[in-house]
VMD Tcl script that draws the C-alpha trace (Angstrom):
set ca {
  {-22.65 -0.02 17.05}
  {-20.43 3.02 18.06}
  {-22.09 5.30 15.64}
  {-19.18 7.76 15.90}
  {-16.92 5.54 14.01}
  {-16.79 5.12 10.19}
  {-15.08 1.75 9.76}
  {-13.92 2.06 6.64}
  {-10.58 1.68 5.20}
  {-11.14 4.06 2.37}
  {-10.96 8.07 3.56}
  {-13.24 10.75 2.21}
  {-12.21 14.38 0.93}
  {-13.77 16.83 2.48}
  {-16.04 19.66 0.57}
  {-13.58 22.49 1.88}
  {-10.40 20.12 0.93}
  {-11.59 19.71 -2.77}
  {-12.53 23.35 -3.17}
  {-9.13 24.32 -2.08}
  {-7.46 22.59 -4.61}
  {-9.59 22.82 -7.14}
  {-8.99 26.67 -7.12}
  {-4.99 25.53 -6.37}
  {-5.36 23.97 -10.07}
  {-5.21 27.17 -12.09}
  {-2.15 28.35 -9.86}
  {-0.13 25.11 -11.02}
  {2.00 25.08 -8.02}
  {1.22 21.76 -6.65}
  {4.55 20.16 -8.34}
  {7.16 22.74 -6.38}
  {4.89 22.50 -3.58}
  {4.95 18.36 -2.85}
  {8.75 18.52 -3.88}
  {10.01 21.17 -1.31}
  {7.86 19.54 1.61}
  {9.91 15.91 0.56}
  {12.61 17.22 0.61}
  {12.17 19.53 3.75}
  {10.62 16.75 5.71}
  {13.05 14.34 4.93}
  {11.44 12.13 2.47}
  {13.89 12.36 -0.20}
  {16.96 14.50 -0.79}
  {17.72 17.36 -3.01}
  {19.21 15.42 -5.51}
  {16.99 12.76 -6.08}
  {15.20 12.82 -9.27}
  {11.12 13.02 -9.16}
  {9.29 12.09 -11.69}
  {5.27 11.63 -11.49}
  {2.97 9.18 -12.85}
  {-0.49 8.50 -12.77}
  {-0.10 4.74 -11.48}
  {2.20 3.32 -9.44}
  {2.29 0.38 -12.07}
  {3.35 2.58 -15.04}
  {6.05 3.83 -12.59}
  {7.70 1.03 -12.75}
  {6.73 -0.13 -15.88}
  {8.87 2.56 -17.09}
  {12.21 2.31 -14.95}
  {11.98 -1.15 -15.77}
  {11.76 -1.10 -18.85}
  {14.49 1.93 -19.30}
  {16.72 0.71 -16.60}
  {16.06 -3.13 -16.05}
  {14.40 -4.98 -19.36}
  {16.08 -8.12 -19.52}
  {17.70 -8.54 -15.99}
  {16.26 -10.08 -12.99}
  {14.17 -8.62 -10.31}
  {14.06 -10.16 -6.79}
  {10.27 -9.90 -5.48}
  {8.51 -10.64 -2.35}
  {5.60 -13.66 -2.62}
  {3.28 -11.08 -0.84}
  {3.05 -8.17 -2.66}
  {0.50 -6.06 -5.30}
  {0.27 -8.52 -8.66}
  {0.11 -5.73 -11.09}
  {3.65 -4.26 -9.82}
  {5.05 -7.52 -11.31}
  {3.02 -7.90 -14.16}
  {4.23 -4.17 -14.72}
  {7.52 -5.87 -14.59}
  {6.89 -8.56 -16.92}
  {5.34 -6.08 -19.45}
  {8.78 -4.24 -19.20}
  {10.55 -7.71 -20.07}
  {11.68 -7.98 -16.49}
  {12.46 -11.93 -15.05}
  {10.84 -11.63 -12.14}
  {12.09 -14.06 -9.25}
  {10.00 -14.51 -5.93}
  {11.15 -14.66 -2.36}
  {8.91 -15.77 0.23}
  {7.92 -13.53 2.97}
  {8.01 -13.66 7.01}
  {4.88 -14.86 8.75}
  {6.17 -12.32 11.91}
  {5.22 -8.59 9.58}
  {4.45 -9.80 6.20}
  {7.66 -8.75 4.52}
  {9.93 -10.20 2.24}
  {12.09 -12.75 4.27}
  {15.63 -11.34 3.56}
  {17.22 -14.30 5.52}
  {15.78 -16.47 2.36}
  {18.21 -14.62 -0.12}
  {21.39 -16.29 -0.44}
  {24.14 -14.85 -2.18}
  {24.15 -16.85 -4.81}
  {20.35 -15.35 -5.95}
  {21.80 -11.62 -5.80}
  {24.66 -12.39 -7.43}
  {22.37 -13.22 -10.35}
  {19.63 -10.73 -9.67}
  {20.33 -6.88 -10.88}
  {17.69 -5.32 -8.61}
  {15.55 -6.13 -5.21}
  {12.40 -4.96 -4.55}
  {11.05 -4.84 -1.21}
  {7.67 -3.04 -0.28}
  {6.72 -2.27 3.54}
  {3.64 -4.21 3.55}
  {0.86 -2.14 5.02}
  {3.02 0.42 6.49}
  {4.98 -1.52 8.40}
  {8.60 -1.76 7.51}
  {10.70 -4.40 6.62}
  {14.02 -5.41 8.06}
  {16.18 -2.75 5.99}
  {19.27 -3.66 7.82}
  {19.46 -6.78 6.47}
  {18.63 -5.79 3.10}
  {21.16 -2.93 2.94}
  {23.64 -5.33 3.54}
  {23.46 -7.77 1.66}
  {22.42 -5.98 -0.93}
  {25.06 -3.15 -0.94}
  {27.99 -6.17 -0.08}
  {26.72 -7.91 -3.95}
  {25.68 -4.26 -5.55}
  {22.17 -4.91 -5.69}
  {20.16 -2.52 -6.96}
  {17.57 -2.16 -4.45}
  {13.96 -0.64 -5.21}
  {11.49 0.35 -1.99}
  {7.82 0.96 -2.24}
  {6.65 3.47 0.35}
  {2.60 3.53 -1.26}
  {1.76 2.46 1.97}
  {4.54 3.51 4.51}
  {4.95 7.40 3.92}
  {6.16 8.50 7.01}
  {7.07 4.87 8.35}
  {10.75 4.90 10.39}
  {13.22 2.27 10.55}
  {15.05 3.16 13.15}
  {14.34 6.59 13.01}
  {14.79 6.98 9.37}
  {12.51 7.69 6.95}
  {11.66 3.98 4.47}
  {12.22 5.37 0.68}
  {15.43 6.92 1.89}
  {16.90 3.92 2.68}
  {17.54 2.18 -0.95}
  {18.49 3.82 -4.55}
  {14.74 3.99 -5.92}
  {11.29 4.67 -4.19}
  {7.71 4.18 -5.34}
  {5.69 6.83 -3.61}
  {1.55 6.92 -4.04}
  {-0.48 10.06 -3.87}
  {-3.92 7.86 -3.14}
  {-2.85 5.14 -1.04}
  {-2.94 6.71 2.33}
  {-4.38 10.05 1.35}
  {-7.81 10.13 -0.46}
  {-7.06 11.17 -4.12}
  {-7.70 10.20 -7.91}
  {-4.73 8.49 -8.88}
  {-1.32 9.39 -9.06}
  {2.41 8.10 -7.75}
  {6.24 9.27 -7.78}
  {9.44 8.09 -8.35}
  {12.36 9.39 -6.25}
  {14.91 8.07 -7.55}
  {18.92 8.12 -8.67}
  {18.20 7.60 -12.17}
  {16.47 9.49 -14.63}
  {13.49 8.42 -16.00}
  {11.71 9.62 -18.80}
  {8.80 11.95 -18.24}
  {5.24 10.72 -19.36}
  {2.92 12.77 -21.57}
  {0.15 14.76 -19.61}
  {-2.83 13.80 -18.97}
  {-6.87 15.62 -17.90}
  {-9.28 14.52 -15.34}
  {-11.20 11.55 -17.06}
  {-14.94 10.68 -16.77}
  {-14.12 7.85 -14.14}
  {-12.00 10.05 -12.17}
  {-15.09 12.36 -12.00}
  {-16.92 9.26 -10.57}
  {-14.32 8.48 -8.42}
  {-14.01 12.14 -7.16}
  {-17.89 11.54 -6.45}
  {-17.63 8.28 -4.25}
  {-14.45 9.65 -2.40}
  {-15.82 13.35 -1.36}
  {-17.34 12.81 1.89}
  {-21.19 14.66 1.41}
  {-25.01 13.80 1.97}
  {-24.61 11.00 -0.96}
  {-22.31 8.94 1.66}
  {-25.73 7.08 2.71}
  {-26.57 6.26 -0.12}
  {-22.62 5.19 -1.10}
  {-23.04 3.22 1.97}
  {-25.83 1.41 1.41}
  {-25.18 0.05 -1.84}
  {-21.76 -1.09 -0.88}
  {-23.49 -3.08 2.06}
  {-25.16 -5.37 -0.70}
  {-22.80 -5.88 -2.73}
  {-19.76 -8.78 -2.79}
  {-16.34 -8.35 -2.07}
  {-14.76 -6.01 -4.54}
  {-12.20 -8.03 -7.01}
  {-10.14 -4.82 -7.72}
  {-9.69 -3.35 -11.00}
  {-8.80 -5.33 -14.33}
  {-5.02 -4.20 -13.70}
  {-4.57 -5.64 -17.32}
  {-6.21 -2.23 -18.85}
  {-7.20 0.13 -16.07}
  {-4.36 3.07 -16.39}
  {-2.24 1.24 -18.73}
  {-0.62 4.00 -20.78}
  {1.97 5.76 -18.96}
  {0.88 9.42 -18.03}
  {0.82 12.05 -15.16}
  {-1.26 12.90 -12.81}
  {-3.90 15.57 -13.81}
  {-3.54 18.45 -12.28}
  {-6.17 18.29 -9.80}
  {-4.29 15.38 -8.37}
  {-0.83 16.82 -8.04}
  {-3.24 19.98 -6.32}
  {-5.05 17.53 -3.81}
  {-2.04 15.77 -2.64}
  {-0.18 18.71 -2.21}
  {-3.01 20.18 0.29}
  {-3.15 16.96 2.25}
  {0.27 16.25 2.58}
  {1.23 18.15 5.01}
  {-1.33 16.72 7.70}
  {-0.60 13.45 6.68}
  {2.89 13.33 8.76}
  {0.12 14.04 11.59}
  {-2.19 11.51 11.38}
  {0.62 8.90 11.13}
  {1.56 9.82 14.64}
  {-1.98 9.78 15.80}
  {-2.38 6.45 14.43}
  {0.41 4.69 16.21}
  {-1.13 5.69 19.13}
  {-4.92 4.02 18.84}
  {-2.94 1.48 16.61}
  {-1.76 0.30 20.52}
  {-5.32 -0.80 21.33}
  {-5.25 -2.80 18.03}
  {-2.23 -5.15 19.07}
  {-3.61 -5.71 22.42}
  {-6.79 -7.12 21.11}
  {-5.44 -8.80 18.78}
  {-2.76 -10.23 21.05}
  {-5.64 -11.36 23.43}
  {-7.48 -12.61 20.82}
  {-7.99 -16.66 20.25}
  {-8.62 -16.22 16.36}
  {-6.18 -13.55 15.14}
  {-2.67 -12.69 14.20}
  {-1.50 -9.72 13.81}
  {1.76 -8.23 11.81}
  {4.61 -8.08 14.58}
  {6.98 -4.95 15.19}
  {10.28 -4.76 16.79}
  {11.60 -1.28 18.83}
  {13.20 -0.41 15.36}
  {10.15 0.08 13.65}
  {7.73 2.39 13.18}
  {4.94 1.66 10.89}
  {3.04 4.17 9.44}
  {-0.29 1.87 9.49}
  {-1.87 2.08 6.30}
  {-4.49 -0.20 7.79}
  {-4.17 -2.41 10.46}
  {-3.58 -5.84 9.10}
  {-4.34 -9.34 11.22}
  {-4.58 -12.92 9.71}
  {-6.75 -15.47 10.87}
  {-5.33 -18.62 12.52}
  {-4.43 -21.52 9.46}
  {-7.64 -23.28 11.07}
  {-9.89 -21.00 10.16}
  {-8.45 -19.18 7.16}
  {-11.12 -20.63 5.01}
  {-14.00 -18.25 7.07}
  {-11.64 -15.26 5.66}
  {-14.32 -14.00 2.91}
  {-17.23 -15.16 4.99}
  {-16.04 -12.75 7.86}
  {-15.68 -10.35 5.27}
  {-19.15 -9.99 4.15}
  {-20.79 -10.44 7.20}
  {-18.61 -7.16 8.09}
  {-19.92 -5.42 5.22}
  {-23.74 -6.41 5.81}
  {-22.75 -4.33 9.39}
  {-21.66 -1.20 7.56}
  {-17.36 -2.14 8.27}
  {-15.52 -2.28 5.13}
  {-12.26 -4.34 5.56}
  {-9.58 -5.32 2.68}
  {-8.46 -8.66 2.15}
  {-4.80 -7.13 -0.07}
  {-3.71 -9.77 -1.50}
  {-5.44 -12.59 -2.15}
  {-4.53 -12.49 -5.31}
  {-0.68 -12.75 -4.60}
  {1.59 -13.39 -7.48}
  {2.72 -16.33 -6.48}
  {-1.04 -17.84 -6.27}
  {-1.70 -16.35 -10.11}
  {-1.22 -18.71 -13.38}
  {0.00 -16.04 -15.23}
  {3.28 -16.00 -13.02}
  {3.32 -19.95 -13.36}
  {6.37 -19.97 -15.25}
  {8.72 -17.77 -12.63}
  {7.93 -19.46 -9.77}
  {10.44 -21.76 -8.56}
  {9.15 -22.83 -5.22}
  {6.03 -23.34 -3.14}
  {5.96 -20.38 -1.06}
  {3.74 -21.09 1.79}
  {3.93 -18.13 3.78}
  {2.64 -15.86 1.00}
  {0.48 -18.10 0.19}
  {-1.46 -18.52 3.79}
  {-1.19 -14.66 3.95}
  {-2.99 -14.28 0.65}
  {-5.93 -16.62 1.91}
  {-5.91 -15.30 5.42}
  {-4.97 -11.49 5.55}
  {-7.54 -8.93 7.00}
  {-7.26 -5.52 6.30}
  {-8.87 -3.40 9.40}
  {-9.68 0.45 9.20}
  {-8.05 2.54 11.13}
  {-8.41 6.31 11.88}
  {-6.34 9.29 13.83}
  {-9.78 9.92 15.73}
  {-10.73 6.46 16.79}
  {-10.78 5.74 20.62}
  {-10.37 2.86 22.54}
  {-13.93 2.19 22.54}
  {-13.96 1.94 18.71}
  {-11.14 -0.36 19.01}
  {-13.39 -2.79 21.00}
  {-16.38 -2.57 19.38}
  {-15.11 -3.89 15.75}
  {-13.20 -6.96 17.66}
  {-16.00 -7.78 19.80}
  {-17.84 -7.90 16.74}
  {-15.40 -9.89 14.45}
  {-15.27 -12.22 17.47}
  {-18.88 -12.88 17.54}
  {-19.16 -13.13 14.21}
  {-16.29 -16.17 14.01}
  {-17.58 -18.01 16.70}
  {-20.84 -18.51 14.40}
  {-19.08 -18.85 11.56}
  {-16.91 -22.11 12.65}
}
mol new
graphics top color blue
foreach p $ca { graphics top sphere $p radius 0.5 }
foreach p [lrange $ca 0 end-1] q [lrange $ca 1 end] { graphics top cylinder $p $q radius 0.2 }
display resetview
């Protein structure tokens, strides 16, 4: 094993990092701070409303339920299950759209008129960083009036067509821990106000969280344990962070110190994220998410799926990968549209999301990995399919 590499799809704080904005904290400058660099960089515009939360579920939750409680909200198949059940909390209707097999987005071309004539609102999320066809969605929605919602937690600094996703509909979900390393914490940059949620201190868990993310001499040990274990489930999203609050001040402080290098890494990313698609374009067992010359994805992890005929080795892979020391994500098997609890909105079969949710492999990727790094984890997967089937 290339013991240079840390495949892992979770990144670590670093000691100097954490000190920095812990000492940031007492200043209380991190709001002003993260807003002028949006709006500087391009992210949002100046008047845009921002308001934070500490989940990206009680984001929503809220502008749904100030803005949207009663109406119906478009949804991809493929997509995070406790953004919807945010939306059901809110007494949204929920209505699902399947998504493309080609990059894992919501399949605009399956929208007819007829379902945003009745719908108030789309959401569309950019699956793993990689954008969706916003041309398409901007017209058809603008041509019926569609409200139209984007989540950017995993595509800050993604370009469709050499614009900035989030900036391209009338409300977007931004994270401050999806593709930098933080506590909690997410943004809404939006056209509408939206009510402010009460404040909130670092908890106990986030203290345990802060432990496992800060990169340090315990890492081994972090390591090791995670080797033995199972696949992680994922939080209960039914009570983890279910009251509405903001961010504590240590996260506003340690996403305002790593924002500015995140712009960075994106670009260093599409660059080893090259060696990626030609593996998995040689490859006999894998499929990866497929970009046109109008997208630029901002790779929150590079994501393949196995071929139909071998979906069912998915978790198998998985752990065999962990017993090696590579963590890998399998977001989201537990797609709405494969969840009882949804049984009653869904109108249709919706294979697509459905194979994705069984088949999807979530691969690390990192600004400093090299080519070599690239071909070590396939070779590996690879070997490790070939006993597997």
């Amino acid at each position: 094993m290339n013991c240079h590499a840390n495949y892992d799809v979770v990144d670590r704080i670093a000691i100097g990092t954490l000190c920095s904005a812990m000492v940031s904290c007492v200043r209380q400058r991190a709001r002003s701070s993260i807003q002028q660099y949006l709006v500087e960089a391009g992210i949002t515009g100046k008047g845009k409303n921002i308001t934070y939360f500490n989940y990206g579920r009680n984001a929503l939750y809220t502008l749904f339920q100030e803005r949207f409680a009663g109406k119906i909200i478009i949804f991809p198949g493929f997509i995070c299950p406790s953004l919807v059940l945010a939306a059901v909390k809110a007494g949204v209707k929920p209505r699902f759209v399947d998504v493309s097999l080609e990059d894992f987005n919501l399949d605009i071309n399956l929208v007819s008129d007829e379902d945003l004539e009745s719908a108030d609102a789309l959401f569309v999320n950019h699956t793993f960083g990689v954008p969706a066809d916003m041309e398409k969605i901007r017209t058809k929605t603008k041509a019926r009036g569609t409200y139209l919602v984007e989540d950017i937690a995993q595509a800050l600094f993604a370009r469709y067509k050499e614009e900035y996703v989030g900036t391209l509909g009338d409300t977007a979900l931004l994270s401050m821990y999806k593709q930098t390393p933080n506590l909690n914490g997410a943004t809404l940059l939006s056209d509408l106000a939206v009510s402010e949620p009460r404040k909130c201190a670092v908890s106990l868990d986030d203290f345990c969280r802060l432990l496992w993310l800060t990169s340090g001499p315990h890492d081994y040990l972090l390591k090791v344990i995670r080797q033995r274990k199972g696949l992680p489930e994922g939080p209960d999203e039914l009570q983890k962070g279910k009251v509405p609050c903001q961010p504590s001040r240590l996260s506003l402080s340690l996403f305002a110190a790593l924002l500015p290098s995140l712009k960075d890494l994106v670009d260093r990313k599409r660059i080893i994220a090259k060696h990626y698609q030609r593996r998995a374009e040689a490859s006999n067992y894998f499929i990866s998410q497929q970009i046109n010359e109008a997208k630029e994805p901002a790779w929150f992890n590079f994501s393949v799926r196995l071929l139909p005929e071998i979906a069912h080795i998915r978790d198998a892979l998985l752990l065999t990968l962990r017993r090696k020391g590579i963590f890998c994500d399998r977001l989201w098997h537990d797609s709405p549209v494969t969840m009882n609890i949804f049984k009653e909105y869904l109108e249709d079969d919706y294979p697509n999301a459905r194979l994705l949710a069984k088949s999807v492999i979530n691969l690390p990727i990192k600004a400093d990995y090299q080519k070599s790094d690239v071909d070590y984890l396939f070779d590996f997967m690879e070997r490790s399919i070939r006993k597997l089937i």
